[in-house]
Backbone as JSON Lines, residues from 0, in Angstrom:
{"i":0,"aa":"X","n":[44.04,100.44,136.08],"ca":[44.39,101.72,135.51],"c":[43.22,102.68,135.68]}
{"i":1,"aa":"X","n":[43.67,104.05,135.25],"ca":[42.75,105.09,135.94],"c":[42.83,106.2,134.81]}
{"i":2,"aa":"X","n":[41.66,106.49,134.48],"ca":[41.92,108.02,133.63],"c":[41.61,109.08,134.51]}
{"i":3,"aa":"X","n":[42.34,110.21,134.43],"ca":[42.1,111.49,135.34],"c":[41.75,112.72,134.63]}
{"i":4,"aa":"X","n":[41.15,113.69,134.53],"ca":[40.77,114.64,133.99],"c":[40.67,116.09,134.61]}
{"i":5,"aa":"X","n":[41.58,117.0,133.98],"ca":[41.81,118.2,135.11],"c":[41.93,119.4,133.67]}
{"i":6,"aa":"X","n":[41.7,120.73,134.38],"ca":[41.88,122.03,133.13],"c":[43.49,122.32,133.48]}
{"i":7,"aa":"X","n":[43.99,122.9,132.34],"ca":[45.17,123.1,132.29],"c":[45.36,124.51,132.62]}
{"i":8,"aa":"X","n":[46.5,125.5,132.75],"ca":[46.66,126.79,132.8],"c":[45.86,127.73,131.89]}
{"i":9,"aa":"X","n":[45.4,127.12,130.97],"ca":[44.87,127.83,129.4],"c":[43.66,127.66,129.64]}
{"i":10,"aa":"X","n":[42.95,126.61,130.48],"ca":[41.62,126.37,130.51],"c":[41.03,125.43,129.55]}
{"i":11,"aa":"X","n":[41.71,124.26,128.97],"ca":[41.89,123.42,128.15],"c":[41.69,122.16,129.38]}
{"i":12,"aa":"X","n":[40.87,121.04,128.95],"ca":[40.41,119.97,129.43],"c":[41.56,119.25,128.76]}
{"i":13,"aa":"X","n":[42.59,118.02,130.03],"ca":[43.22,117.29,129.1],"c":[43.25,115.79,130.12]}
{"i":14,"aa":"X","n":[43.43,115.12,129.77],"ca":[43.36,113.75,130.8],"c":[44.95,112.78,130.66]}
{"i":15,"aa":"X","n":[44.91,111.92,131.6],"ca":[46.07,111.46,131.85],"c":[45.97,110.11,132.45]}
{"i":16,"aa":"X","n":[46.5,109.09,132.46],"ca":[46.34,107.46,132.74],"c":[47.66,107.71,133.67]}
{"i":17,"aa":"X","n":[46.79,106.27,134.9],"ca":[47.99,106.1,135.47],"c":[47.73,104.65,136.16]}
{"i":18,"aa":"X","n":[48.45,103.72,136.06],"ca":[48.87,102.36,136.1],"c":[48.42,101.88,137.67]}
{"i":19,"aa":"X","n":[48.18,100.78,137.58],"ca":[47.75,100.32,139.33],"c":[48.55,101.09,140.21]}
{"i":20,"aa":"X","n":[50.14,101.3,139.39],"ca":[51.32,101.53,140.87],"c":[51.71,102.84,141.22]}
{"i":21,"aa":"X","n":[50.28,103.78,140.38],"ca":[50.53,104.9,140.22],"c":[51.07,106.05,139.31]}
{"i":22,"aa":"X","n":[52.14,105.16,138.45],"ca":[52.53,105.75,137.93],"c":[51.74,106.27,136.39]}
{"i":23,"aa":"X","n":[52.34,107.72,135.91],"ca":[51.72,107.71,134.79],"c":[52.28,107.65,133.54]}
{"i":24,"aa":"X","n":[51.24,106.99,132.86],"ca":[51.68,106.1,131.49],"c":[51.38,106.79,130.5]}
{"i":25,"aa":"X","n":[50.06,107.56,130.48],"ca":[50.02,107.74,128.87],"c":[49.61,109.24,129.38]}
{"i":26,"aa":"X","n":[49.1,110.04,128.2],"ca":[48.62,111.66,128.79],"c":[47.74,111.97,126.92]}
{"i":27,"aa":"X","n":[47.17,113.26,127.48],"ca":[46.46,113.5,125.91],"c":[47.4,113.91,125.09]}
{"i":28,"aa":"X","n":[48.3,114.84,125.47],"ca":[49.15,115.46,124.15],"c":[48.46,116.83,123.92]}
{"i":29,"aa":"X","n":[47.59,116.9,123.98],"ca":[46.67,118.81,123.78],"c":[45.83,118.62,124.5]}
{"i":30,"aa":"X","n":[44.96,119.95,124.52],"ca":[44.35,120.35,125.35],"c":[42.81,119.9,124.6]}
{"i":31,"aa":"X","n":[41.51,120.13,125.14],"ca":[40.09,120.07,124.65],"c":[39.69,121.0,124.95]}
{"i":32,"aa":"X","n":[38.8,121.73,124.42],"ca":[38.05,122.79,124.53],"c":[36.63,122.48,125.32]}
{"i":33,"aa":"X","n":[35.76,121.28,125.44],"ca":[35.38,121.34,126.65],"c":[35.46,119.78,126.83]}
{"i":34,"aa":"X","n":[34.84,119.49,128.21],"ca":[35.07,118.03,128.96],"c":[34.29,117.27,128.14]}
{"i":35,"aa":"X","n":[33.45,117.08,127.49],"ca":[33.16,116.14,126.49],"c":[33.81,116.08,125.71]}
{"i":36,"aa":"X","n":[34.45,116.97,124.81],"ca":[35.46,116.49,123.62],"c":[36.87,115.32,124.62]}
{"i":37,"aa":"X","n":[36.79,116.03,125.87],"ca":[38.21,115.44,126.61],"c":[37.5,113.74,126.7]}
{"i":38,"aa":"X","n":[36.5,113.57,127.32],"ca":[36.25,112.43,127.49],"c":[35.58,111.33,126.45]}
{"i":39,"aa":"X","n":[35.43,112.28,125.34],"ca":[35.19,111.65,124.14],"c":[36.72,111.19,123.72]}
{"i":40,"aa":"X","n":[37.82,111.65,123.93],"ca":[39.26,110.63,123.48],"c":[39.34,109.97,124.05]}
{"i":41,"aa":"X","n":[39.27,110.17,125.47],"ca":[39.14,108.97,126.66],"c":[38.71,107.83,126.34]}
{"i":42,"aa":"X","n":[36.87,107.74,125.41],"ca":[36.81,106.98,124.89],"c":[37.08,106.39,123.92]}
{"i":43,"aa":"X","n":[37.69,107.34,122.67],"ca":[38.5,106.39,122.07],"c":[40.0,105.44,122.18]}
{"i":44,"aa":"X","n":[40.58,105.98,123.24],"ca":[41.55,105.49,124.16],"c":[41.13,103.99,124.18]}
{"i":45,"aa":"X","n":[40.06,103.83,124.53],"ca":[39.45,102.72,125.68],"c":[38.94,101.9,124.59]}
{"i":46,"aa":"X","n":[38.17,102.43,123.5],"ca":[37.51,101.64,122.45],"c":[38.91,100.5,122.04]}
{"i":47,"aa":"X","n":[40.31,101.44,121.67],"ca":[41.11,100.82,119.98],"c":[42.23,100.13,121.03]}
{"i":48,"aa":"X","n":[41.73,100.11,122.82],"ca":[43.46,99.79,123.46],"c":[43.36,98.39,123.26]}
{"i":49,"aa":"X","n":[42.86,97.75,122.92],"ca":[42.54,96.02,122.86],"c":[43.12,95.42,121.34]}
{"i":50,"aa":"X","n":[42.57,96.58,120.54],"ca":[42.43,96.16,118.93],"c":[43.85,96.86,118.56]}
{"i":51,"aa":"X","n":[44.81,97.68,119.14],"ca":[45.59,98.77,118.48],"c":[46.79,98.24,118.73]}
{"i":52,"aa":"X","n":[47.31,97.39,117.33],"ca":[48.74,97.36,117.36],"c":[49.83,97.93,117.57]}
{"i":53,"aa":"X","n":[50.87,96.51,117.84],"ca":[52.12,97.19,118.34],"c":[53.36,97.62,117.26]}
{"i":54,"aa":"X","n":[54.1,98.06,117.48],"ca":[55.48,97.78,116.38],"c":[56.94,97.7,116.76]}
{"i":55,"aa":"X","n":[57.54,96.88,116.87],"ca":[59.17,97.37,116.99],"c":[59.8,97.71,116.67]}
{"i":56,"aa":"X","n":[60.55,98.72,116.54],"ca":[61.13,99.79,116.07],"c":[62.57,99.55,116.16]}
């Protein structure tokens, strides 16, 4: 998997995952005001994806 990081129309930093096969899986949901706040979720992404339960609904 891959995180990607690009500015949006607004000028908002937002990032986006995408799976060995390309496809994409997850995205931020808003925008960041600059590339450290963006890649600071990134890392929390990465910290809680091991520890962060599931639920069935």
């Amino acid at each position: 998997m891959v995180f990607y990081i690009y500015k949006d129309k607004a000028g908002e930093w937002r990032w986006f995952l995408k799976s060995s096969n390309g496809n994409k899986i997850a995205d931020s949901a808003e925008g960041y005001f600059s590339k450290k706040h963006c890649l600071d979720a990134i890392g929390l992404v990465m910290d809680t994806n091991r520890a962060t339960p599931y639920y069935e609904v």
